[in-house]
One Martini backbone bead per residue (centre of mass of N, CA, C, O) as a GRO file, in nm:
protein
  225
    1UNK     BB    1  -1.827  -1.193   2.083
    2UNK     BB    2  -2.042  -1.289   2.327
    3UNK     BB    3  -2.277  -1.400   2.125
    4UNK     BB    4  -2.142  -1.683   2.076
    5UNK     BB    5  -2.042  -1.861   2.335
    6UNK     BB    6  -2.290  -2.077   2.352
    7UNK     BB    7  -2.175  -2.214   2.083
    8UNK     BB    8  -2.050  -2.506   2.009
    9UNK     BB    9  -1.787  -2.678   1.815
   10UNK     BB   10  -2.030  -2.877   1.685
   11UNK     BB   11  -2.188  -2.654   1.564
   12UNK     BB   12  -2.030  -2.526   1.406
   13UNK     BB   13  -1.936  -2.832   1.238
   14UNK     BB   14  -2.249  -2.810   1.126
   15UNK     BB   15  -2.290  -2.563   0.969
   16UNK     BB   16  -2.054  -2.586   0.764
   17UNK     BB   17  -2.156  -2.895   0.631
   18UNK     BB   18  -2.467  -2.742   0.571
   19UNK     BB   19  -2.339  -2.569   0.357
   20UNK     BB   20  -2.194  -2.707   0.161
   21UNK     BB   21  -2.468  -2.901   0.132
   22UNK     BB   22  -2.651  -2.616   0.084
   23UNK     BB   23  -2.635  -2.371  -0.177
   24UNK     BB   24  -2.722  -2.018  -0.249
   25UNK     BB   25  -2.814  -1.921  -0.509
   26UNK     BB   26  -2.954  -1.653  -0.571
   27UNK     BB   27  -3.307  -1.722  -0.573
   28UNK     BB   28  -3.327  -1.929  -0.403
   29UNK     BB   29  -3.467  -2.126  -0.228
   30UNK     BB   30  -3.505  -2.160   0.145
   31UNK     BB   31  -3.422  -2.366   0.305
   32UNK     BB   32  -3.507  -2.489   0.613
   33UNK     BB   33  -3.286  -2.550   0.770
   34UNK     BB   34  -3.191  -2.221   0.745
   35UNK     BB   35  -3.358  -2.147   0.966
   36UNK     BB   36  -3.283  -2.348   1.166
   37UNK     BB   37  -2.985  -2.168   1.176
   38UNK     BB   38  -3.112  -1.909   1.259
   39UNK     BB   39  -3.223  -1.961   1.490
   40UNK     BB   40  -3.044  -2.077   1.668
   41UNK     BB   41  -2.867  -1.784   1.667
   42UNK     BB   42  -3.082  -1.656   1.814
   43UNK     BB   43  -3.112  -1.822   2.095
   44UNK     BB   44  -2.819  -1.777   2.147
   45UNK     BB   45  -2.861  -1.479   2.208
   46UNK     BB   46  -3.054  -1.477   2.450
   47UNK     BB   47  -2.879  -1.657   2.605
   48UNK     BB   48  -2.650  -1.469   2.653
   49UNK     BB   49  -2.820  -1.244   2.773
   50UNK     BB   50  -2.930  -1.424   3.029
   51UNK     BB   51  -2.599  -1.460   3.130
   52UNK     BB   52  -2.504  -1.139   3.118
   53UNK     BB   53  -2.751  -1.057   3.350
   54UNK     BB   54  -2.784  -1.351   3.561
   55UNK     BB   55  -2.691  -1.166   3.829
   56UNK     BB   56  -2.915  -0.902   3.887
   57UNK     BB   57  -3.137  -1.139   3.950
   58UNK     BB   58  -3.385  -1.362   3.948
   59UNK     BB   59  -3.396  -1.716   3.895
   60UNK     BB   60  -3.435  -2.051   3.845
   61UNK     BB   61  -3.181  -2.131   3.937
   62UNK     BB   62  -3.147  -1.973   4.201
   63UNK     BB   63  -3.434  -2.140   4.317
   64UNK     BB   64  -3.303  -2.408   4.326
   65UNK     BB   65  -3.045  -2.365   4.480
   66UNK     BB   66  -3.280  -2.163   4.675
   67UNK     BB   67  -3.552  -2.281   4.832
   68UNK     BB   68  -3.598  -1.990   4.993
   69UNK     BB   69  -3.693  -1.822   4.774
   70UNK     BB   70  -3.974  -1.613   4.792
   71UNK     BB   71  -3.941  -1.503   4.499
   72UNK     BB   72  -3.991  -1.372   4.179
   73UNK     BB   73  -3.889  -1.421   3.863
   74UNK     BB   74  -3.677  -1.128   3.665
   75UNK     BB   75  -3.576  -1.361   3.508
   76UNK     BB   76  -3.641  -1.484   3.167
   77UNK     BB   77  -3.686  -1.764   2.912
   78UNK     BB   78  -3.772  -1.818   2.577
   79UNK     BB   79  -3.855  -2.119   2.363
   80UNK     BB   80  -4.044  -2.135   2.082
   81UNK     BB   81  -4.214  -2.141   1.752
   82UNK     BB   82  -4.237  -1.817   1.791
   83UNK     BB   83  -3.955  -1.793   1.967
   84UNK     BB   84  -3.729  -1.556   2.128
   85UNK     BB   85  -3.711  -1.476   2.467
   86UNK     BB   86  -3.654  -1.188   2.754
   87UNK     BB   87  -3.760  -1.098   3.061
   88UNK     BB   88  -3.837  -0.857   3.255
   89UNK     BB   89  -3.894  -0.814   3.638
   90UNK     BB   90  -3.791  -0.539   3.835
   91UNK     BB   91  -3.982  -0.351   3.941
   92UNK     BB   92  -4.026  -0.097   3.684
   93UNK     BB   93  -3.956  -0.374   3.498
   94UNK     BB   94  -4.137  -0.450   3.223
   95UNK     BB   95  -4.031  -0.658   2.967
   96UNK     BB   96  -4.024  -0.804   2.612
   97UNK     BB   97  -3.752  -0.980   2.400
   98UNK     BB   98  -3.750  -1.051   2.050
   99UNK     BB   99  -3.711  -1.311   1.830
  100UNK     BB  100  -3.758  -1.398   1.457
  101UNK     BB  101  -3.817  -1.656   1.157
  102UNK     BB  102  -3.876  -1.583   0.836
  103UNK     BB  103  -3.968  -1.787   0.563
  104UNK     BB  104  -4.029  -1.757   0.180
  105UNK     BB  105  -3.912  -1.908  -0.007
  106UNK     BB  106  -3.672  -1.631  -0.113
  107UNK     BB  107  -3.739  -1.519   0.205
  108UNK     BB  108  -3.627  -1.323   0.457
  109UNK     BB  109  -3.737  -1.243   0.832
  110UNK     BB  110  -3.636  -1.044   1.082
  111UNK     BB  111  -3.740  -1.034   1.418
  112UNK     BB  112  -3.790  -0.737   1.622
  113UNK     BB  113  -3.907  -0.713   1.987
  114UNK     BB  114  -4.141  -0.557   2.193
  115UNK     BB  115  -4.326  -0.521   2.529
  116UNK     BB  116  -4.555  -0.267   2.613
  117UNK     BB  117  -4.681  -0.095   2.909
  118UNK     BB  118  -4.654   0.194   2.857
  119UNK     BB  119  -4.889   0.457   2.876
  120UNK     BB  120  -4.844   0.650   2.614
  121UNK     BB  121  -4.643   0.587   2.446
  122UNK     BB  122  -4.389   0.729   2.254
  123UNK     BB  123  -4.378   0.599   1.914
  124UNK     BB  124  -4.266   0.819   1.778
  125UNK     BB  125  -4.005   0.860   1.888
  126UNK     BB  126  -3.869   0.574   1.858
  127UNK     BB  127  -3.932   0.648   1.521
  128UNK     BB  128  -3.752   0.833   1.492
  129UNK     BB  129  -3.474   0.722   1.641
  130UNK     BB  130  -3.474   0.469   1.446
  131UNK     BB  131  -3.414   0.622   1.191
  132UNK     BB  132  -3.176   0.767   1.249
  133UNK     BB  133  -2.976   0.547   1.272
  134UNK     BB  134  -3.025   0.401   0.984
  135UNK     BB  135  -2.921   0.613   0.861
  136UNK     BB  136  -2.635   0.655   0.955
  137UNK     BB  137  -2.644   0.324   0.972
  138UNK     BB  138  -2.629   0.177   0.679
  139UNK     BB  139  -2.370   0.260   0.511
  140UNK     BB  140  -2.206   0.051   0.685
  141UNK     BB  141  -2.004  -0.170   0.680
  142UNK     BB  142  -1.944  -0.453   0.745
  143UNK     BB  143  -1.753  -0.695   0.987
  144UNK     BB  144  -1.552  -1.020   0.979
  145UNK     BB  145  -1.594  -1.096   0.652
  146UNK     BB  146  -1.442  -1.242   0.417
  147UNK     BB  147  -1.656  -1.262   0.168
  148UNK     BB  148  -1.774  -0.947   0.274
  149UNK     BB  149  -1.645  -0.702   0.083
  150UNK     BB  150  -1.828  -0.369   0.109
  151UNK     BB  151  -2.069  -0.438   0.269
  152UNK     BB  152  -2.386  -0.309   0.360
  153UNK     BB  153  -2.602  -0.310   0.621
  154UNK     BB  154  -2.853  -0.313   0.372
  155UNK     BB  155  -2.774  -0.522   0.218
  156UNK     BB  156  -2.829  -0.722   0.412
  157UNK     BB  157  -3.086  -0.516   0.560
  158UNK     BB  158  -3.392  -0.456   0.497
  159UNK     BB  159  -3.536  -0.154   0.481
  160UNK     BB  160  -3.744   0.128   0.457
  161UNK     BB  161  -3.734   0.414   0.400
  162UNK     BB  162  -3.975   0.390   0.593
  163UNK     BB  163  -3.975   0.266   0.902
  164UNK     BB  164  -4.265   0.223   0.964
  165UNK     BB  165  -4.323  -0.005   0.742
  166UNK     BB  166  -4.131  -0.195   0.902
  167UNK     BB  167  -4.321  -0.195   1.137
  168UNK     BB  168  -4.524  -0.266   1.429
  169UNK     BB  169  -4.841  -0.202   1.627
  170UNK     BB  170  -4.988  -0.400   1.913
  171UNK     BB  171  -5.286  -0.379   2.031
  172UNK     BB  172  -5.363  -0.500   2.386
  173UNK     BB  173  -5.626  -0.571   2.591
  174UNK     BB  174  -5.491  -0.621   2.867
  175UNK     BB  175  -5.198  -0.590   2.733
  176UNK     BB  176  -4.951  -0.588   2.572
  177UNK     BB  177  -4.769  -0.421   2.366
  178UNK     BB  178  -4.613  -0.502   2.047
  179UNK     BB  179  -4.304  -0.419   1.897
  180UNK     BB  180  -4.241  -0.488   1.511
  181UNK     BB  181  -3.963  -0.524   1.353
  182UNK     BB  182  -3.838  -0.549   1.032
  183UNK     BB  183  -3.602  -0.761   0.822
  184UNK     BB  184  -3.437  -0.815   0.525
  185UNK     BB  185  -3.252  -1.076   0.420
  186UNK     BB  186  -2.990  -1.134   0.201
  187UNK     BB  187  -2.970  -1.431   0.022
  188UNK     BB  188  -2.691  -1.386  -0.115
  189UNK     BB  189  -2.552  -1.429   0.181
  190UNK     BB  190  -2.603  -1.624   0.398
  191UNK     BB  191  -2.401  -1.817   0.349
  192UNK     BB  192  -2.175  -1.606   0.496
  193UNK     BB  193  -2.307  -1.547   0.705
  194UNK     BB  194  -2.343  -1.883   0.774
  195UNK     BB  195  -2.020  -1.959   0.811
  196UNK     BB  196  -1.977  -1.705   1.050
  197UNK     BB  197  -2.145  -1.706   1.354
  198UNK     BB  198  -1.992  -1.515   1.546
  199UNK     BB  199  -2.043  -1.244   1.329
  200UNK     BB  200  -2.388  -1.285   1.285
  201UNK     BB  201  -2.444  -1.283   1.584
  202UNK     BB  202  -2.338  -0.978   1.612
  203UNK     BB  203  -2.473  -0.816   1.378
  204UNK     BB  204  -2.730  -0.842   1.453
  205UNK     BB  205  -2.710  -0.758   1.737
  206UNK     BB  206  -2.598  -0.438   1.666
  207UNK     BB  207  -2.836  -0.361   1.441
  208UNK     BB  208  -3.129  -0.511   1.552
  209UNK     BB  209  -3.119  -0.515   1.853
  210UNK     BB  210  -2.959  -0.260   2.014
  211UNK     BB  211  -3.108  -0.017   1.937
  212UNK     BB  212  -3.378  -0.087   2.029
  213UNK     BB  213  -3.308  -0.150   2.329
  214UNK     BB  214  -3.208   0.180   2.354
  215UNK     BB  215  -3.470   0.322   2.229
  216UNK     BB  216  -3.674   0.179   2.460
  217UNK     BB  217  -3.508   0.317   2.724
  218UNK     BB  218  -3.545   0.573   2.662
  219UNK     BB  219  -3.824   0.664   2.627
  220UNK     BB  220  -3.881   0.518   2.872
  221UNK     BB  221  -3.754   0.739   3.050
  222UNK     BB  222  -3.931   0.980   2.970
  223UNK     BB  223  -4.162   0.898   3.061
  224UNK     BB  224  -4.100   0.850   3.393
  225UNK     BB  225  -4.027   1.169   3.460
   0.00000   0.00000   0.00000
């Protein structure tokens, strides 16, 4: 579970001490506090993707280290208000990954998006492909926490029947265009998902980050070719 590893062991006895004392019954409003442990856990999972490819990329740290560096940085990471992005630009790649949480009474909103730059991009077979993904992969079990036993990835994270309902396509001229799924996060599990913070982050991970990260890399090449 290497998107856990940026996470200090003083951040997990902060989060476990923050669930004790304020747990989460039936459809209770969701505390600011827990969105912004969820956020927390977007932040890292970013950072660890850009720690975990910062090696084949020109960075803000590399051109620090070596003040004759006189090229564009290749690999950049945001995190501000409106969540946690990864930007790639090196060669034919250009586009921007991004993470955030929205909550609103007793919902819990998780948005994963790209910025595609590809002119006529071929939105249709994207959301093709993942609707396949999400069909066959909904309703296998979640792995590796102790009180979440026999619960399935759609309970966890819900998305429409219709998975284009679930998306939004941002046309914007002169501008990337920017593709964003979107997942609501099932409250009544969220204590103990956010209970086990290495496996809630591998978990994203597996299920709502790296899907569209390879399937927007699938269509953009065959866009390519």
């Amino acid at each position: 579970m290497i998107y856990y590893s940026i996470l200090t062991s003083g951040l997990i006895h902060f989060l476990l001490n923050y669930l004790r004392m304020n747990r989460l019954p039936g459809k209770r409003k969701i505390p600011p506090k827990t969105a912004e442990l969820i956020d927390t856990a977007l932040e890292a999972i970013i950072d660890q993707w850009y720690l975990s490819v910062s090696d084949y990329y020109v960075t803000a740290e590399k051109k620090t280290d070596n003040p004759g560096l006189e090229v564009p940085e290749e690999l950049k990471r945001f995190h501000d208000e409106t969540g946690h992005r990864i930007k790639f630009n090196k060669g034919d790649l250009d586009f921007t990954y991004g993470l955030s949480v929205l909550t609103e009474d007793d919902t819990c909103t998780l948005e994963v998006s790209v910025n595609n730059k590809v002119p006529n991009f071929n939105y249709t077979e994207l959301v093709r492909r993942l609707a396949s993904y999400y069909q066959t992969n909904k309703d296998k079990t979640i792995e590796g926490f102790k009180k979440l036993k026999k619960i399935r990835n759609c309970e966890v994270f819900h998305l429409n029947e219709n998975l284009q309902e679930s998306m939004m396509f941002e046309e914007r001229e002169g501008k990337a265009d920017i593709v964003r799924l979107s997942f609501g996060v099932e409250g009544e599990y969220l204590e103990d998902l956010l209970a086990d913070p290495p496996n809630f982050m591998e978990l994203i991970h597996k299920y709502c980050v790296a899907p569209l990260r390879r399937v927007y890399a699938d269509v953009y090449r065959i866009k390519r070719k």
